[in-house]
Backbone as a ProteinNet text record, in pm:
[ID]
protein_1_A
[PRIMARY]
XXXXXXXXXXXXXXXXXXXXXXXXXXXXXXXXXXXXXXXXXXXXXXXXXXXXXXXXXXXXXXXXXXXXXXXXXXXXXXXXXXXXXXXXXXXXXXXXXXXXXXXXXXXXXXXXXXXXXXXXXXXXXXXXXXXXXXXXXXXXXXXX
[TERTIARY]
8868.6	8861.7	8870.4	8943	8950.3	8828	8833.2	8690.1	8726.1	8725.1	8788.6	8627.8	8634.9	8566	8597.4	8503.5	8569.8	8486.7	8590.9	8597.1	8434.9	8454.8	8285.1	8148.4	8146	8061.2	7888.9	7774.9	7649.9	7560.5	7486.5	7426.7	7464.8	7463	7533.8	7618.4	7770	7849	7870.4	7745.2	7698.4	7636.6	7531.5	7438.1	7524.7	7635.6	7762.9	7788	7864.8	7929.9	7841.9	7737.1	7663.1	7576.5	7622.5	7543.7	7658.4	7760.2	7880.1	7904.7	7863.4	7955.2	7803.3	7728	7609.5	7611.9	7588.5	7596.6	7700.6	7808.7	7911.5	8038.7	8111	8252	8215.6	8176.6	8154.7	8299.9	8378	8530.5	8599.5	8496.6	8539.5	8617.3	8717.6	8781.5	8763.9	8683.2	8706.7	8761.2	8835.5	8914.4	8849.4	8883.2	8814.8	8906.7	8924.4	9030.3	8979.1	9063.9	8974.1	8940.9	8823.2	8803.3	8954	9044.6	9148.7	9260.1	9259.6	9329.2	9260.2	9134.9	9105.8	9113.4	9156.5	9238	9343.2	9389.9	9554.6	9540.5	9517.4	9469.5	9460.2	9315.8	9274.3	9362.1	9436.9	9517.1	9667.2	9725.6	9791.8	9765.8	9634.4	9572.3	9544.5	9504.8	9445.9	9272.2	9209.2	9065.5	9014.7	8873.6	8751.1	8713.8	8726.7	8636.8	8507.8	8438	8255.4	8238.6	8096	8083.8	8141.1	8138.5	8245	8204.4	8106.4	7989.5	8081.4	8183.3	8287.4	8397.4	8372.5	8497.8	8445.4	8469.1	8388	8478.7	8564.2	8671.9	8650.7	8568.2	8486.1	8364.4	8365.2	8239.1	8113.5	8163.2	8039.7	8011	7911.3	7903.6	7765.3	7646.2	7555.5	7548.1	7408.9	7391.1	7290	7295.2	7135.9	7088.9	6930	6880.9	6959.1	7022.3	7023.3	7152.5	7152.8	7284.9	7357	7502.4	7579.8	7528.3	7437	7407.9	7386	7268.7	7184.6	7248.2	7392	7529.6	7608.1	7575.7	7658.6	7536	7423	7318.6	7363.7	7329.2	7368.3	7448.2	7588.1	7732.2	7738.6	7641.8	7686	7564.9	7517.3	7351.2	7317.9	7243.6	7204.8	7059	6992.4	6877.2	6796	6822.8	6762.9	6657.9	6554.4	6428.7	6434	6372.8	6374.4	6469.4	6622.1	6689.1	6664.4	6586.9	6496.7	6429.2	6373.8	6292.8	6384.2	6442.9	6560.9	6660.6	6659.2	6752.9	6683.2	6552.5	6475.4	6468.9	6490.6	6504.2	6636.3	6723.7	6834.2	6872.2	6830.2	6837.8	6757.6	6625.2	6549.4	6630	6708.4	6786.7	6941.5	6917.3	7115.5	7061.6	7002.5	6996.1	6897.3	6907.2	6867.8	6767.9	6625.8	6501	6469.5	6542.3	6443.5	6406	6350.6	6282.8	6166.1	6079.7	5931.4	5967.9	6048.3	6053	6043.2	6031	6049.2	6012.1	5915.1	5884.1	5955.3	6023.2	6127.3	6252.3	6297.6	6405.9	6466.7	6375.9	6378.5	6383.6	6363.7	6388.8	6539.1	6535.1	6671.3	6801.2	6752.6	6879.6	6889.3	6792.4	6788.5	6892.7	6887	6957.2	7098.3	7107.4	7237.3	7347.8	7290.5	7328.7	7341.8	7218.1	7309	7368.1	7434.1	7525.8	7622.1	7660.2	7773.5	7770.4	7696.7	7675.6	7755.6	7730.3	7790.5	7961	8006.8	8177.1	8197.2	8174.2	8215.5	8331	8418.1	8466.6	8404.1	8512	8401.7	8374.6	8462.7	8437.5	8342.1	8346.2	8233.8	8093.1	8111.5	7957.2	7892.2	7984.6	7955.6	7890.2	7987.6	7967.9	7773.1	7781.5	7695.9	7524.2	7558.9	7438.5	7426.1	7550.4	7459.4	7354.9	7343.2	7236.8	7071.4	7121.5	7005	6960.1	7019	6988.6	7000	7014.2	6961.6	6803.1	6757.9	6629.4	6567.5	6615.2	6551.1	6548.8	6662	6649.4	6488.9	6508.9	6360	6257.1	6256.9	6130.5	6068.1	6200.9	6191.9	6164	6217.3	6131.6	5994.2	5967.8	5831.3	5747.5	5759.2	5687.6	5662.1	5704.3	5699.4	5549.3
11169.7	11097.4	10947.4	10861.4	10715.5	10694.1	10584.6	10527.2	10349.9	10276.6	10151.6	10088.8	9921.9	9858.2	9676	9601.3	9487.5	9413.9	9345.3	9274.5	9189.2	9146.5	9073.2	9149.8	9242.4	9326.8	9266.6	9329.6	9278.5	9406.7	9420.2	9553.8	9634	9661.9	9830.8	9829.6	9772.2	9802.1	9816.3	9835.3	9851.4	9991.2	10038.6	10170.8	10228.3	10190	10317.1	10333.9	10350.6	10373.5	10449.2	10380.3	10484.3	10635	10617.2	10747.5	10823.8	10775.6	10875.7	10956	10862.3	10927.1	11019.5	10965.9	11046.1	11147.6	11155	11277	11339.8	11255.3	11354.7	11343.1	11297.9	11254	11222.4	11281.1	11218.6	11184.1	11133	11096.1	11031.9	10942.9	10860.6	10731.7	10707.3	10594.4	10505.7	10352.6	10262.4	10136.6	10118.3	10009.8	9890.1	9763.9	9661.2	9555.2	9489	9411	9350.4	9264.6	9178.2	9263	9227.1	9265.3	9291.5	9196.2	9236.4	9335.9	9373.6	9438.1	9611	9603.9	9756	9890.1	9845.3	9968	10039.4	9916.3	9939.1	9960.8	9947.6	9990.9	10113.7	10149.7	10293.5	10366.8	10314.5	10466.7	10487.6	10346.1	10389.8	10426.2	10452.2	10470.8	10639.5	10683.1	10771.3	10769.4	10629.4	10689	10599.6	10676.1	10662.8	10531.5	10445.8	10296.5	10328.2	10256.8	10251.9	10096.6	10030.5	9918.4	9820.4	9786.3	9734.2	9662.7	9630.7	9624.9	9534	9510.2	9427.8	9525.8	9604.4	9711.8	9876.7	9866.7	9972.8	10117.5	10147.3	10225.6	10282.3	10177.4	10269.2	10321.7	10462.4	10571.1	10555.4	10518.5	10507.6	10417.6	10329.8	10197.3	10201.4	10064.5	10025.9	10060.8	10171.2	10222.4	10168.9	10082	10053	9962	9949.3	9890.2	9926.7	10068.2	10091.5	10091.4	10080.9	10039.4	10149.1	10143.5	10229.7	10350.8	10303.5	10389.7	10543.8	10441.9	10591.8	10658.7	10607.9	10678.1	10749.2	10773.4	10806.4	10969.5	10903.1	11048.6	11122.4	11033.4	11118.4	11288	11170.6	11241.9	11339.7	11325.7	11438.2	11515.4	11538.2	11604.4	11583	11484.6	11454.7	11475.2	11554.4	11562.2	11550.3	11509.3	11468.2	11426.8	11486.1	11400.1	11225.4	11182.8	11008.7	10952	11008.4	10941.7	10856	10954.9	10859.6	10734	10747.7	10635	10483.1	10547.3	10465.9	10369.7	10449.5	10430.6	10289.7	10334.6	10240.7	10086.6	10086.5	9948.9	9883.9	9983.1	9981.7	9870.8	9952.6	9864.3	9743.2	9722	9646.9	9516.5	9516.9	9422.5	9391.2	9496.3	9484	9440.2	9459.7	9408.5	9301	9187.8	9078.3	9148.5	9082.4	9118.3	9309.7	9341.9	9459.8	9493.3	9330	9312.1	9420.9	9413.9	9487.9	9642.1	9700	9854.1	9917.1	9816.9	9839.3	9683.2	9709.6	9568.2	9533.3	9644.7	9595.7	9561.1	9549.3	9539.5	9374.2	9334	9149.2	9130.5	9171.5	9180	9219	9402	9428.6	9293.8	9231.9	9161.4	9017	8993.8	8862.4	8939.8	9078.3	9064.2	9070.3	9126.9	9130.8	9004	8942.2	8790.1	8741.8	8749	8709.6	8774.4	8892.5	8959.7	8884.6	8835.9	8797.5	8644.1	8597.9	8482.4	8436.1	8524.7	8542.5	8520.7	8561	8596.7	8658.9	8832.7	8895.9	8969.7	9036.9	9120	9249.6	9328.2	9407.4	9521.2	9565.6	9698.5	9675.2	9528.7	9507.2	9499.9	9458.3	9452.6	9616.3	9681.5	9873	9865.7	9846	9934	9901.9	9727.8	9650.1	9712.2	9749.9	9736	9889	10017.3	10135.7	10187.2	10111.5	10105.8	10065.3	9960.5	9945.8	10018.6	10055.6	10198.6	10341.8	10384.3	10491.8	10467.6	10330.1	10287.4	10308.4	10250.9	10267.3	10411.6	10503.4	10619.4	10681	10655.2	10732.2	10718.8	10580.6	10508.1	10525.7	10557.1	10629.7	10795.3	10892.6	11032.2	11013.5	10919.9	10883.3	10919.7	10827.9	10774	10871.8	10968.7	11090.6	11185.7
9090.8	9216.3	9188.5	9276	9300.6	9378	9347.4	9469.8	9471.9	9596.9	9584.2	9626.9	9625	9715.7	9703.6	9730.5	9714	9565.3	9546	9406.6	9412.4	9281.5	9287.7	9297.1	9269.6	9250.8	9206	9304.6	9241.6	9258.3	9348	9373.8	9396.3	9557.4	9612.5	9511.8	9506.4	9434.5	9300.8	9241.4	9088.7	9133.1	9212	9181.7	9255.6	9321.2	9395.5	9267.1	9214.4	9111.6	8999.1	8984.5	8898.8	8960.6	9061.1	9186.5	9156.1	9190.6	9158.7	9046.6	8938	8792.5	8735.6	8799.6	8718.9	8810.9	8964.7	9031.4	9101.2	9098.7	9223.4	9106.8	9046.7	8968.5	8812.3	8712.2	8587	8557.3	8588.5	8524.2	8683	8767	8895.9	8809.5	8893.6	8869.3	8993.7	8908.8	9035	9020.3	9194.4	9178.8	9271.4	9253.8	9310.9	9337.5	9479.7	9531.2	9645.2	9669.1	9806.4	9914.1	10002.6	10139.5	10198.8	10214.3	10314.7	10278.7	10174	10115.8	10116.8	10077	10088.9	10172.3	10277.9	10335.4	10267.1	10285.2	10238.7	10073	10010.6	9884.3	9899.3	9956.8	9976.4	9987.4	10084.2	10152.5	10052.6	9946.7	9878.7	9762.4	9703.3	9600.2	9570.8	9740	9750.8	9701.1	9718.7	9636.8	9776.1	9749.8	9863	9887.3	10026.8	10025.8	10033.4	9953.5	9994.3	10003	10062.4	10093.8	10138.3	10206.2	10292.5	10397	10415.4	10587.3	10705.1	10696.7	10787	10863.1	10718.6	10791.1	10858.7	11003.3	11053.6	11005.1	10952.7	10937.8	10771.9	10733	10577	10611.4	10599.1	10588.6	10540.2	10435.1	10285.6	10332.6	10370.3	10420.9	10464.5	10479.8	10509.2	10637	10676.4	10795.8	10851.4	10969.6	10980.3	10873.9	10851.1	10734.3	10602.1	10584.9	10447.1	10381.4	10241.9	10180.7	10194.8	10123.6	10102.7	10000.1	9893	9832	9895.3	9977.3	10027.9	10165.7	10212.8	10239.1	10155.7	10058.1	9928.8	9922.2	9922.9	9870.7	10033.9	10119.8	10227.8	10254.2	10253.1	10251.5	10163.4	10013.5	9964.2	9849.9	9973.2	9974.5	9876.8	9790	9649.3	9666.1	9560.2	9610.3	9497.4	9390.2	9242.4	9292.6	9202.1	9210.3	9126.4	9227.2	9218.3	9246	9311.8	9386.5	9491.6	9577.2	9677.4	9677.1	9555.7	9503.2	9461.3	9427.3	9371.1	9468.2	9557.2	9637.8	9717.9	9718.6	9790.6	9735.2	9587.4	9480.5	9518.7	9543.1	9576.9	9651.8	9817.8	9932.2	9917.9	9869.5	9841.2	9755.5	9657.4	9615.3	9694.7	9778.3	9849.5	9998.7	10049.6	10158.6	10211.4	10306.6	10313.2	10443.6	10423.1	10489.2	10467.2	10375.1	10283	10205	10130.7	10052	10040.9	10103.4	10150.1	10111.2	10096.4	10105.2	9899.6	9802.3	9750.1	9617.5	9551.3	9514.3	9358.6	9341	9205.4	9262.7	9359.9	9443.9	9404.2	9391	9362.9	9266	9113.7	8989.2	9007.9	9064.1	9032.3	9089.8	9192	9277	9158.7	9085.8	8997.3	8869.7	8814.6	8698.7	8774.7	8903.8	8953.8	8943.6	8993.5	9032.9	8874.4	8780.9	8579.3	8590.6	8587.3	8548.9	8617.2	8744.2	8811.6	8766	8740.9	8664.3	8537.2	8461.7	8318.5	8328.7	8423.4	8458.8	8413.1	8431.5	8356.5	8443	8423.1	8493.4	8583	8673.4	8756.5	8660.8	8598.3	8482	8419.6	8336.6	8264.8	8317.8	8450.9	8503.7	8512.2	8593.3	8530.2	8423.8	8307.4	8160.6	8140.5	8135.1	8107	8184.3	8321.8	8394.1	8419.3	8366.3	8393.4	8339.3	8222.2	8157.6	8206.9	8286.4	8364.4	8496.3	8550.9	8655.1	8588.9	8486	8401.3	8422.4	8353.3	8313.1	8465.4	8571.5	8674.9	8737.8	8675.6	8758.8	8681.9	8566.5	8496.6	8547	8608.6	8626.2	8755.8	8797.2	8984.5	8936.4	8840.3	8824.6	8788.8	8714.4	8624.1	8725.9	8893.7	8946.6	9062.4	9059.1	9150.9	9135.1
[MASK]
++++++++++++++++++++++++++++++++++++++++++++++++++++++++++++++++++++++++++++++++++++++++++++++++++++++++++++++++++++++++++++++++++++++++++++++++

């Protein structure tokens, strides 16, 4: 499976990707290109838009308070223990005034932002930071 979204990647668009390959696609390919372009991408790519919050015509997308992630567990009944938990750090670093739902949420959004800091590319920010939501998925089973 393809999966697109927009370039510049920090949160959502870091734990999408690792929601995927760890639970729905171990061999997802993703692509990353401007906001105005990702339709049209999508649809000649053939792979899935997620995040997107401008464009009402992507699925996967911030519902309400909550990120795309936990559109992602949604859509495709994920039910791992400590996903939930997780999900909650999640939104907690991706979304602005949901802070409160989750008090590592503000750590996670500070390494986000070094990582985008550094200039790294969007692949590299993947490779670099699934490492760090592994650590958090544990820490979200730990805590169950």
């Amino acid at each position: 499976m393809k999966w697109i979204t927009r370039k510049d990647i920090k949160v959502d668009r870091v734990a999408c990707p690792w929601l995927v390959r760890r639970f729905v696609d171990p061999q997802a390919q993703f692509l990353f290109v401007e906001e105005s372009q990702l339709l049209e991408s999508a649809a000649r790519e053939n792979a899935i838009p997620f995040d997107a919050p401008r464009l009402s015509e992507v699925k996967l997308n911030h519902r309400g308070p909550r990120c795309s992630f936990e559109a992602i567990i949604e859509d495709y009944h994920l039910q791992a223990p400590g996903l939930e938990r997780l999900a909650l750090i999640v939104r907690a670093a991706d979304v602005k005034g949901q802070e409160q739902v989750a008090p590592e949420g503000i750590g996670l959004r500070a390494i986000a932002h070094g990582f985008a800091a550094m200039g790294l590319s969007d692949e590299e920010r993947l490779v670099r930071q699934f490492p760090v939501y592994d650590a958090l998925y544990e820490f979200a089973r730990q805590a169950l």
